[in-house]
ZAMARGU-4260 file (C-alpha; in steps of 0.2 Angstrom, whole numbers, plus 5000, padded with zeros to 4 digits):
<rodrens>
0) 4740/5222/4886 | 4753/5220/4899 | 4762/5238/4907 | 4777/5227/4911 | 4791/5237/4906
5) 4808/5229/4897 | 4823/5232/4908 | 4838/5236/4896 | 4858/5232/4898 | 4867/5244/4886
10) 4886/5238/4884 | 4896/5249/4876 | 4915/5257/4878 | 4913/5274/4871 | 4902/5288/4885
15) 4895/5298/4870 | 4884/5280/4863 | 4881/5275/4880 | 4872/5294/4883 | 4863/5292/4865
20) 4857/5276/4868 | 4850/5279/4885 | 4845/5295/4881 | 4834/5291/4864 | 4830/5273/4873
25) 4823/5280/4884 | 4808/5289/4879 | 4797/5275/4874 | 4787/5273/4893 | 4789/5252/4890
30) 4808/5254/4891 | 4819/5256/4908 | 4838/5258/4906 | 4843/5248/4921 | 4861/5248/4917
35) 4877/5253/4907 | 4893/5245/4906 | 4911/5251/4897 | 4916/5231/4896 | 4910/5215/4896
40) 4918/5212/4913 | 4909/5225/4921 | 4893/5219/4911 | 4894/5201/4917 | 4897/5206/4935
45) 4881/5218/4935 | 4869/5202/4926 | 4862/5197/4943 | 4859/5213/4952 | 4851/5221/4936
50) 4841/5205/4929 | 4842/5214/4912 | 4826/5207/4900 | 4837/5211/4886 | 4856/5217/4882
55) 4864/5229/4868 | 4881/5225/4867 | 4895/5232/4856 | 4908/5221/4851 | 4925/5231/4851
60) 4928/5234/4869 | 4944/5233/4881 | 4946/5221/4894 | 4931/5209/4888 | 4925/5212/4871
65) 4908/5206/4865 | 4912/5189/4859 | 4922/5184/4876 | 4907/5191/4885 | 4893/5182/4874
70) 4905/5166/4877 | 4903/5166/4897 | 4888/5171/4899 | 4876/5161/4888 | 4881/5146/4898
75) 4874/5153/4912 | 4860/5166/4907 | 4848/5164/4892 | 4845/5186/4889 | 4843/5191/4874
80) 4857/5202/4867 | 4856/5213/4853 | 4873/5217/4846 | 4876/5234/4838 | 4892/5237/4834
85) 4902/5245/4818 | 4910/5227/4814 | 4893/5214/4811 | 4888/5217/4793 | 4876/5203/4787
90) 4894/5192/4778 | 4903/5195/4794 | 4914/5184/4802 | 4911/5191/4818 | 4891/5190/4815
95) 4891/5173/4814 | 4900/5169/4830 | 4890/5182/4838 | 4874/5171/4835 | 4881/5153/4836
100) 4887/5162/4853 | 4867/5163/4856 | 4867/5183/4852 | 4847/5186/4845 | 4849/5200/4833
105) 4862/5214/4828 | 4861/5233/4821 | 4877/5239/4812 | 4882/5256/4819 | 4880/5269/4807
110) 4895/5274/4797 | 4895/5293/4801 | 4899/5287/4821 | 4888/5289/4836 | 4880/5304/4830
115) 4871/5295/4818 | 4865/5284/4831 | 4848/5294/4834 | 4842/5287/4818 | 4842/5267/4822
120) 4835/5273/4838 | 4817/5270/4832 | 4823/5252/4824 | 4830/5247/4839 | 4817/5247/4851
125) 4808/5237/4838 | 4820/5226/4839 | 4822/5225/4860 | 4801/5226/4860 | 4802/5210/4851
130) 4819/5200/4859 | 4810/5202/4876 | 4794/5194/4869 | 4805/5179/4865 | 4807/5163/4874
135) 4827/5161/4874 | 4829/5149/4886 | 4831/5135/4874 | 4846/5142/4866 | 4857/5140/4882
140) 4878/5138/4874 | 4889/5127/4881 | 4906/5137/4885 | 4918/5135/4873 | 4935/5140/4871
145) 4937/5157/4857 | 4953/5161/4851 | 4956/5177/4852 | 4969/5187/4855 | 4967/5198/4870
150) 4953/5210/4869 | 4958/5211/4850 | 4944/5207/4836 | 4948/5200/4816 | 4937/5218/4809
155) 4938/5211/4792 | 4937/5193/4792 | 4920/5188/4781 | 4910/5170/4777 | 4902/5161/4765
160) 4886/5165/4776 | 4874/5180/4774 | 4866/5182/4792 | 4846/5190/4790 | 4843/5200/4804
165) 4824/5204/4805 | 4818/5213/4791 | 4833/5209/4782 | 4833/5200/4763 | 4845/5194/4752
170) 4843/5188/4735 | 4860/5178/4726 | 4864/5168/4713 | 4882/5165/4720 | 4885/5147/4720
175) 4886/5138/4739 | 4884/5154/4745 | 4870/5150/4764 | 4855/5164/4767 | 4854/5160/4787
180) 4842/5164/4801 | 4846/5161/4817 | 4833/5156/4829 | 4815/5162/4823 | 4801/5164/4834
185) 4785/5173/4829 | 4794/5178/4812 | 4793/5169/4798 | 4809/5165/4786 | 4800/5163/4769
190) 4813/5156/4755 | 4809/5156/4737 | 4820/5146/4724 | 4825/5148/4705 | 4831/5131/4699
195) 4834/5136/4682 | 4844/5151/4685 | 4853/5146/4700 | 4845/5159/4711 | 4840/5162/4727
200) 4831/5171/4738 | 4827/5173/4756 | 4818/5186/4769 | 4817/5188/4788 | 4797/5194/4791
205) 4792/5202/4806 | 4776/5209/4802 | 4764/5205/4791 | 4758/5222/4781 | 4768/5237/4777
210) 4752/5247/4779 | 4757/5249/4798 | 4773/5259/4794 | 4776/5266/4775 | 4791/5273/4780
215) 4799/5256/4785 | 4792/5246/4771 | 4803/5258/4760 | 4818/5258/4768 | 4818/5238/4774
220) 4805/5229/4761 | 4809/5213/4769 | 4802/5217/4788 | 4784/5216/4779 | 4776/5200/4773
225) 4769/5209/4757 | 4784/5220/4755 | 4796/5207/4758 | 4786/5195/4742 | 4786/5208/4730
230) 4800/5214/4733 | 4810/5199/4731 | 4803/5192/4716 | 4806/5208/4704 | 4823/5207/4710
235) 4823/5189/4705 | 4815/5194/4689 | 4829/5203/4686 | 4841/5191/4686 | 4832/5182/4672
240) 4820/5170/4685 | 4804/5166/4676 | 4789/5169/4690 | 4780/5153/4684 | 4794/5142/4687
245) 4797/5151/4705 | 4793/5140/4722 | 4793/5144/4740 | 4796/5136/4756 | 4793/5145/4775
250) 4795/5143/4792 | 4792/5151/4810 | 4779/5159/4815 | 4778/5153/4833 | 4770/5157/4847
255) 4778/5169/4859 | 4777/5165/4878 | 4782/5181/4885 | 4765/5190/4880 | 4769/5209/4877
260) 4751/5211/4872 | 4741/5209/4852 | 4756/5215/4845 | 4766/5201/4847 | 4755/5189/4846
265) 4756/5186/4827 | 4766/5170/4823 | 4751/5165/4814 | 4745/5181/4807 | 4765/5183/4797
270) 4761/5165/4790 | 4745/5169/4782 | 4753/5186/4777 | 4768/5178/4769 | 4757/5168/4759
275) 4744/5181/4752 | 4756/5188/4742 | 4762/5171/4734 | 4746/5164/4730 | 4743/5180/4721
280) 4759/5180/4711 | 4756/5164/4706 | 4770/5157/4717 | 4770/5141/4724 | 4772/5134/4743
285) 4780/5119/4741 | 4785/5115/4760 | 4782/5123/4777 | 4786/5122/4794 | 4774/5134/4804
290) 4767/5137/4821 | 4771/5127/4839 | 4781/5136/4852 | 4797/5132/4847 | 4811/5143/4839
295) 4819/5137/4823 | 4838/5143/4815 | 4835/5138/4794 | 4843/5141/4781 | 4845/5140/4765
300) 4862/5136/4751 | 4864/5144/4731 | 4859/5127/4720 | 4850/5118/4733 | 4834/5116/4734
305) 4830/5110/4752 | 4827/5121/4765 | 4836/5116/4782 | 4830/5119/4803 | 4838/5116/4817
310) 4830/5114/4835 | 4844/5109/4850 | 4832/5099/4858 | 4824/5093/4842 | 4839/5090/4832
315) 4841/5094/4812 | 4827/5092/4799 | 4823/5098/4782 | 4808/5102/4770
</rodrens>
């Protein structure tokens, strides 16, 4: 296993999350804090003197806030950024742009303010352990022009899209509404459909068994391939869905090129893991796109069946 440590970025406006974040970052040995930053001017001018593996950014900031700041530098720099921020929820406006901006994952701040912090402290170096493992260099932006008013951000503004960070699932029967994952590399984004009641259900995998961390299983069923099965079709159950007439279609499960060691190594071990569970519920796999080096965005739409990728280099495809 390699003892290369992750050089971390924090970008945030307020002192007492920058001090949480560095402090409770920090004591994993693997993770250096190389840097802070109170804007995302001052972040961008510190990039090539840092060489940051991987960036926390907040999105509410003055001067540059995060969208400018994922806006100019993804033209220029492929680092993988995790957003946390009190204004990306999962139907967010803002969430959506932060990841068609190339942004890799996000973490909502917790409601009780920044000293609630120290409790997604744990969650986010999962998270940063993972985005530096990643191979990013494919998702290079193009600069384009964002209106915004100056250093001023739309807090409410929601879309027809539910963004699945990892570990997140979401199970709807809305009509048209999207389940999305934006760019998947050694995770797997297994989808299961429910023609006959209009539902659908979706889940971004991590890790293939919850019997590595109880605690997480229970409060994010969806970071676990077994978890994330079961716990999607009792909800589906639920809402009327007959397990019988239930199929599933998957993708990702890639291999990493950054090489952090066993760990991380798992692309293919997620895709047998997601499919244990299935074959045991009876539930069929209908379609999959698994394995290569590539990353994949998929997703899925309420009263659709098919199940749609997207490469930049390799265009749009579906299974």
């Amino acid at each position: 296993m390699t003892n290369k440590r992750i050089k971390v970025l924090i970008v945030d406006d307020q002192a007492l999350v920058l001090d949480i974040l560095q402090k409770g970052l920090s004591r994993d040995p693997i993770i250096d804090i190389v840097g802070t930053a109170t804007d995302g001017q001052l972040a961008l001018n510190q990039l090539d003197r840092l060489k940051p593996d991987v960036i926390v950014l907040d999105m509410e900031m003055p001067r540059m806030n995060g969208i400018q700041f994922l806006n100019q530098m993804m033209p220029n720099y492929t680092i993988p950024t995790i957003v946390l921020s009190a204004l990306t929820h999962k139907d967010s406006k803002l969430t959506q742009q932060a990841f068609e901006l190339g942004a890799f994952d996000f973490l909502p701040k917790p409601q009780g303010g920044a000293r609630e912090l120290p409790k997604l402290i744990v969650q986010l170096l999962t998270k940063i352990r993972i985005a530096a493992a990643q191979d990013v260099t494919q998702f290079r932006k193009p600069e384009r022009q964002i209106e915004l008013p100056k250093n001023e951000l739309d807090r409410n503004a929601k879309t027809n899209q539910i963004i699945l960070g990892m570990g997140a699932f979401e199970v709807t029967n809305e009509p048209g509404k999207t389940l999305k994952i934006f760019a998947l590399g050694s995770c797997v984004g297994v989808a299961l459909f429910c023609p006959s009641k209009g539902v659908v259900a979706m889940s971004h995998v991590v890790l293939p068994s919850s019997t590595t961390d109880s605690d997480k299983a229970t409060s994010m069923p969806g970071y676990f391939a077994d978890t994330a099965i079961n716990t999607m079709l009792d909800k589906m159950q639920s809402m009327g869905c007959d397990k019988t007439k239930i199929f599933a279609k998957m993708a990702g499960g890639a291999k990493t090129t950054v090489d952090l060691g066993d760990y991380f190594g798992i692309g293919q071990s997620n895709a047998v893991a997601v499919k244990a569970p299935l074959l045991k519920q009876g539930v069929r796999v209908l379609a999959e796109d698994i394995g290569n080096t590539y990353s994949r965005t998929v997703h899925v739409v309420v009263g659709d069946n098919n199940y749609y990728l997207l490469h930049p280099d390799k265009g749009k495809w579906q299974i």
